[in-house]
N, C-alpha and C positions, 0 to 999 in steps of 0.2 A: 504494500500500500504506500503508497508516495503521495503526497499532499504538499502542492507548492499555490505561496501566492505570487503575484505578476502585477507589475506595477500599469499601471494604463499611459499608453504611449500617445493619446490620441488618435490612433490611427484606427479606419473602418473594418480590417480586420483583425480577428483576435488573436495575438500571439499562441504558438502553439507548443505546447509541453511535451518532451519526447525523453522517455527512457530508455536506456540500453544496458544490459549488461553480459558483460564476459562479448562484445562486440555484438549481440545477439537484438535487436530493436523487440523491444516486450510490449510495448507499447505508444502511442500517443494521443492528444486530446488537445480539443481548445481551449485556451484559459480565456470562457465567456463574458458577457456583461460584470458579473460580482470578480472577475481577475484571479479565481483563488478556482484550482481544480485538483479533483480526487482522482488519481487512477488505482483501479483495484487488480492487480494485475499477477497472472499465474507466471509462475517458472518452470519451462518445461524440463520433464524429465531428462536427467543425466547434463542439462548446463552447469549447478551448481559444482562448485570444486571447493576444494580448502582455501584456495586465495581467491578472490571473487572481484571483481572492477564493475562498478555501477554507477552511469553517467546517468545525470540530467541535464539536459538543456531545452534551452527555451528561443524559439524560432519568430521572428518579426518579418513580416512581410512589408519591402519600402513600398509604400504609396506611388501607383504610377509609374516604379519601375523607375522612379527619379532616386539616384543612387546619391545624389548629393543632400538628400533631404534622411538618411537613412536613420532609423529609431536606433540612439546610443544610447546608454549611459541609463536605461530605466532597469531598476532594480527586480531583481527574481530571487525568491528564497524558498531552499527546500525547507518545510516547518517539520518542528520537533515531533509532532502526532505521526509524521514517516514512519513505519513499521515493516518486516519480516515475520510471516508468522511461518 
């Protein structure tokens, strides 16, 4: 379970929340109107190991495809409720 909030860029589309781990994409979602998304997300059998890499990131789309106007510097935070069960 991953639970990040996402800062609003003003922009018309919703930044979007993407996990990964051990390289493997487990998921993704849009962080909606409230900016804050839950993914509940399964691991499938035989990915987990003893050393484990688990990315989040968060994906903005520039407006227009005008690259000089691109959404910087707005804040995303994985919140402590992130869990493993």
């Amino acid at each position: 379970m991953v639970d990040a909030a996402v800062a609003d860029d003003g922009g018309i589309t919703a930044p979007v929340v993407s996990v990964v781990m051990n390289g493997l994409l487990l998921g993704s979602a849009p962080a909606e109107d409230s900016r804050r998304v839950r993914l509940d997300l399964d691991i499938p059998d035989g990915l987990a190991t003893t050393s484990n890499a688990v990315e989040v990131s968060v994906t903005r789309q520039v407006a227009g495809g005008d690259c000089t106007y691109a959404p910087q510097g707005y804040p995303a935070q994985v919140l402590p409720s992130s869990h493993v069960r």
